[in-house]
C-alpha positions as CSV (number, residue, x, y, z in Angstrom):
1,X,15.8,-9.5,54.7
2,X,19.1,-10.0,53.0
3,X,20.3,-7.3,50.4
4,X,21.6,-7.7,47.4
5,X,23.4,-5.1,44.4
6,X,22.7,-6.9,41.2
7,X,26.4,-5.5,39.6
8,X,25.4,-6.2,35.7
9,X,22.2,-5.9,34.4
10,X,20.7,-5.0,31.1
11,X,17.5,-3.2,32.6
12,X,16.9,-1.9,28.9
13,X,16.3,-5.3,27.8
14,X,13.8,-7.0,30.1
15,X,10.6,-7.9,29.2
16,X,8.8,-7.0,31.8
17,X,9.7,-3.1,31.8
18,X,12.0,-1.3,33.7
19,X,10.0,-0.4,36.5
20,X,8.5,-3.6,37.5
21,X,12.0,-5.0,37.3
22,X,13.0,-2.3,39.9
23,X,9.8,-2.8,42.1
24,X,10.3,-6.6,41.5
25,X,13.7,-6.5,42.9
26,X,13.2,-4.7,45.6
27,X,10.9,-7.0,47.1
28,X,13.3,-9.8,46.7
29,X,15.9,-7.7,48.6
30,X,18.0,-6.3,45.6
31,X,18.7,-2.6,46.8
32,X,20.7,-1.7,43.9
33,X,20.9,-2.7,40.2
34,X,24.0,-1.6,37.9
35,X,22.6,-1.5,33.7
36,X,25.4,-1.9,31.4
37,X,26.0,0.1,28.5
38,X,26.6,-1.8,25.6
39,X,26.9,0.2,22.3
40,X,26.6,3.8,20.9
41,X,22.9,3.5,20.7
42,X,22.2,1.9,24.2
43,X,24.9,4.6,26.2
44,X,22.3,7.5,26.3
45,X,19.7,5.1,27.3
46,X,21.2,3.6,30.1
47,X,22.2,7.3,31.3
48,X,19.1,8.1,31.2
49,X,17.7,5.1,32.8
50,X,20.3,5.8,35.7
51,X,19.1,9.2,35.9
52,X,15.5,8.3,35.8
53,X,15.4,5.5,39.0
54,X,18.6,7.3,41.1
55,X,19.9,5.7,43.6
56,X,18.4,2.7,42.7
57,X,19.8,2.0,39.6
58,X,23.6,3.1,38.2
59,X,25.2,2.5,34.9
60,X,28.0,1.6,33.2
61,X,29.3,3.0,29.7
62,X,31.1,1.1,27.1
63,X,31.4,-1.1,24.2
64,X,31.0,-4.6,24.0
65,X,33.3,-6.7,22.4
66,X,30.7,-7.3,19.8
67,X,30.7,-4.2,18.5
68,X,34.2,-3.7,18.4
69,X,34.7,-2.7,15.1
70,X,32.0,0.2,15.6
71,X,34.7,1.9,18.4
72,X,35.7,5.5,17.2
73,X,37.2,8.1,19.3
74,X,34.4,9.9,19.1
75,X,32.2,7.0,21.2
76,X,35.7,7.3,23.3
77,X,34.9,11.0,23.4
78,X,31.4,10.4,24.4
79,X,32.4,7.6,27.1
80,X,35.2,9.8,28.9
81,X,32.7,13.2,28.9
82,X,30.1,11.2,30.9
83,X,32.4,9.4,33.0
84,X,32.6,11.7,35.8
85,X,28.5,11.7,35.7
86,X,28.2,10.4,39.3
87,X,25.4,7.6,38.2
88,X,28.2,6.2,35.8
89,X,30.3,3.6,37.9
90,X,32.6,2.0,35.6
91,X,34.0,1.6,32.0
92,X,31.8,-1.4,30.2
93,X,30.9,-3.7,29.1
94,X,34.5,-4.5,27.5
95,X,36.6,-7.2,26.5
96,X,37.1,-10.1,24.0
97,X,35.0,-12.5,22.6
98,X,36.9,-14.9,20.5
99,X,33.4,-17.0,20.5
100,X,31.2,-15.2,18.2
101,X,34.1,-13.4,16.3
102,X,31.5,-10.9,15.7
103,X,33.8,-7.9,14.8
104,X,37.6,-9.1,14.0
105,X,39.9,-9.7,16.7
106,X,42.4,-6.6,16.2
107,X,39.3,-4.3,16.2
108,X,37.9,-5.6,19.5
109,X,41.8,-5.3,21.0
110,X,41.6,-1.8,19.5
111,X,38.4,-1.0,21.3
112,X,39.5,-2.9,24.6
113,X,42.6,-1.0,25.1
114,X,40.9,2.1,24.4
115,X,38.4,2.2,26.8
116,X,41.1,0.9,29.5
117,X,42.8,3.8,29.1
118,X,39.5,5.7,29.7
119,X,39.2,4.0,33.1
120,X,43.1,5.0,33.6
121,X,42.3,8.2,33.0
122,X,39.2,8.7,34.9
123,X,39.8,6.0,38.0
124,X,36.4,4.2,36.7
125,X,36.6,0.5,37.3
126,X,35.9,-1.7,34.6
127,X,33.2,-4.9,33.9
128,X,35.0,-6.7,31.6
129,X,33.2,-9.7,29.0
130,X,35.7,-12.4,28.2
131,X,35.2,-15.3,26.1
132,X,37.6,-17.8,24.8
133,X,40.1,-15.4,24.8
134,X,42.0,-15.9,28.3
135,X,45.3,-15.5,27.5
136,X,45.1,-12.1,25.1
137,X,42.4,-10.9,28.1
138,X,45.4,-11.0,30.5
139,X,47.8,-9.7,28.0
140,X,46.3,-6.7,27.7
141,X,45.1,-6.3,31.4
142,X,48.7,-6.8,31.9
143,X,49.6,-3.6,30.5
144,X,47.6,-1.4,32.5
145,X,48.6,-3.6,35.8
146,X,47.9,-1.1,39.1
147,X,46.1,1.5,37.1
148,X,42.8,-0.8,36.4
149,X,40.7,-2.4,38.2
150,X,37.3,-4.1,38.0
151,X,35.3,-7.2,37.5
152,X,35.6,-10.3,35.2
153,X,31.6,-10.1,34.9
154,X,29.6,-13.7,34.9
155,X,32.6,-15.5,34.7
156,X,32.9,-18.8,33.0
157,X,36.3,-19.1,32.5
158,X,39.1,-21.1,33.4
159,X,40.5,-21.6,37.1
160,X,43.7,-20.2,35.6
161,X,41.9,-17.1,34.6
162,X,40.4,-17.0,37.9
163,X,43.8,-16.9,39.4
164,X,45.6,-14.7,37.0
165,X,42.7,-11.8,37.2
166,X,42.7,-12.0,41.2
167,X,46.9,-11.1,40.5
168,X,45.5,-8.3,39.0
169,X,43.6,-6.8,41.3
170,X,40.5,-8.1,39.6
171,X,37.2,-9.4,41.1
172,X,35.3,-12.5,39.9
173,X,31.6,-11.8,39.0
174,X,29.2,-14.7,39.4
175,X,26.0,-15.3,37.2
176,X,23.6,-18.2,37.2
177,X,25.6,-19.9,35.1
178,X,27.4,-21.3,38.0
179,X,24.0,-23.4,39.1
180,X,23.6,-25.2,35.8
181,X,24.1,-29.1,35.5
182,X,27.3,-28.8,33.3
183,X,29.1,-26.4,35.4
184,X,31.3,-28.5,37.9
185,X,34.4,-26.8,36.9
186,X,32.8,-23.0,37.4
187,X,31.5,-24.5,40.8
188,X,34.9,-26.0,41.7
189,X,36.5,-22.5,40.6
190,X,33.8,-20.9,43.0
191,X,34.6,-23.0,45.9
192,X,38.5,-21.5,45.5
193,X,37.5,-18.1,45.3
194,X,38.4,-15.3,48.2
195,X,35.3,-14.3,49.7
196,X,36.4,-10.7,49.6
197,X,36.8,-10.8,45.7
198,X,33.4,-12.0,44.8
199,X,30.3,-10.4,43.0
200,X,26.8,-11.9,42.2
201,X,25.1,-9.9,39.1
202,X,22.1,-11.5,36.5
203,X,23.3,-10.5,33.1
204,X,19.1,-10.2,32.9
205,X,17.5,-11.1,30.7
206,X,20.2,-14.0,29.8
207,X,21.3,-16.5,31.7
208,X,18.6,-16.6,34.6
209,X,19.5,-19.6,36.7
210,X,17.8,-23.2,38.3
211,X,15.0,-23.2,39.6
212,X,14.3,-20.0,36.5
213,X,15.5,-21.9,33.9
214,X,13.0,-21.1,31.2
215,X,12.2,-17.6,31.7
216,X,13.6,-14.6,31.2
217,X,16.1,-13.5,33.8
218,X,15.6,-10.4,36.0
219,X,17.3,-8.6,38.5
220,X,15.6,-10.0,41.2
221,X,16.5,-13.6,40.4
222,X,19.5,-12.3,41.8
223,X,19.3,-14.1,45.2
224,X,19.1,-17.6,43.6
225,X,22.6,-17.3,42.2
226,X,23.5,-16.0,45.7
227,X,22.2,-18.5,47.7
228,X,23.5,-21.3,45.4
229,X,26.9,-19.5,46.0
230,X,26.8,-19.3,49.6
231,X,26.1,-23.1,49.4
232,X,28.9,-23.6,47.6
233,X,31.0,-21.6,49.8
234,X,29.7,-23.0,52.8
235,X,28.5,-20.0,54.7
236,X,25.1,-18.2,55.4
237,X,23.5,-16.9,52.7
238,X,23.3,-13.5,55.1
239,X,27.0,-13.4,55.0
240,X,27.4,-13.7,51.8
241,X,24.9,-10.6,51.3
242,X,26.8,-8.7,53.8
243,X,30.1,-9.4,52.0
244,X,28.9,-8.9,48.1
245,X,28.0,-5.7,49.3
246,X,30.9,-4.7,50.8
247,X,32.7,-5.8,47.8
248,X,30.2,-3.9,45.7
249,X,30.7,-0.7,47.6
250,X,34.7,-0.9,47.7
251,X,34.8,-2.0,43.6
252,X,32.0,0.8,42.6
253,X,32.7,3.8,45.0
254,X,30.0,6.3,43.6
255,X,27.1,3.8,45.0
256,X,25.4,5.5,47.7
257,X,24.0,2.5,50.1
């Protein structure tokens, strides 16, 4: 069987429980599942969740750009103390989302920059949320160029943000998004992409991809994503496993295959 790390995941949010997620995706060939911390009040729940299912499941810490305007030094505080936690594998999710607007635009710079110099300071990679706000995303990646690295996670974006990320020393994450009918410009992106610089993830419970369309994503919906990307690439779907892995395990150090 072919195995898979699902790289961003919300386990906290799926409907059908954490542990039949986990025993779900297992059976489909997902060995390992990265949840994402979110905001103040998800952080000690994805710890914990990490803790619980260790070493199937690892975390992330970090606030989206959504809730930028609710980033104080003392989440910062809170984010850099459990950073060296060895089930905490990177900084997010962080970035801009120009999109929703949901907190103002200075505040969610603010709270990006912050919690890039966390991963500075701690060598943490980072899962970074963009959204109609390429250019200011680059900017400000820009500033910490060859002391961050990470993922754009389930990238949508442009071909030039594609590019100008990879200059970065930033990997391209790729959700189901990339198998809907309206997405020949994310495929075309796809086909571009260095197979060494690729990730597959869910973003479960959103986004869950053809032939799921309809229900709730999970991790182990994982492999449909994969093998649509494979397809696109034009290689076996087991060397695309073999590779996402490695990937995974070169971005994400602390994950014990």
């Amino acid at each position: 069987m072919t195995e898979w790390i699902d790289v961003h995941c919300h386990l906290n949010m799926l409907e059908e429980g954490v542990e039949a997620a986990i025993q779900n995706a297992k059976a489909a060939g997902v060995r390992k599942i990265i949840t994402i911390g979110t905001e103040l009040n998800d952080l000690p729940l994805v710890l914990d969740l990490a803790h619980k299912y260790a070493p199937d499941v690892y975390c992330t810490l970090g606030i989206h750009p959504h809730d930028g305007k609710t980033y104080t030094d003392e989440v910062g505080k809170f984010i850099l103390d459990n950073a060296k936690d060895p089930v905490v594998v990177a900084i997010g999710e962080i970035g801009l989302d120009y999109y929703y607007d949901q907190s103002p635009r200075d505040e969610q710079q603010h709270a990006f920059r912050e919690q890039l110099k966390i991963a500075k300071a701690t060598g943490l990679p980072v899962e970074i949320h963009t959204r109609d706000a390429e250019e200011d995303t680059i900017n400000i990646l820009k500033e910490f160029k060859g002391e961050v690295t990470g993922i754009i996670h389930c990238f949508t974006g442009t071909s030039w943000l594609a590019d100008e990320a990879l200059k970065l020393g930033f990997n391209i994450s790729i959700s189901g998004v990339v198998t809907f009918k309206n997405a020949d410009d994310l495929r075309n992106t796809v086909r571009g992409l260095p197979l060494d610089r690729i990730h597959v993830e869910t973003d479960a419970p959103f986004l869950a991809p053809i032939p799921m369309r309809g229900r709730k994503n999970t991790a182990a919906y994982v492999v449909h994503t994969a093998k649509f990307v494979a397809d696109l690439k034009g290689i076996p779907v087991e060397q695309l496993a073999e590779q996402t892995k490695a990937n995974a395990l070169k971005m994400f150090p602390k994950i014990q295959w």
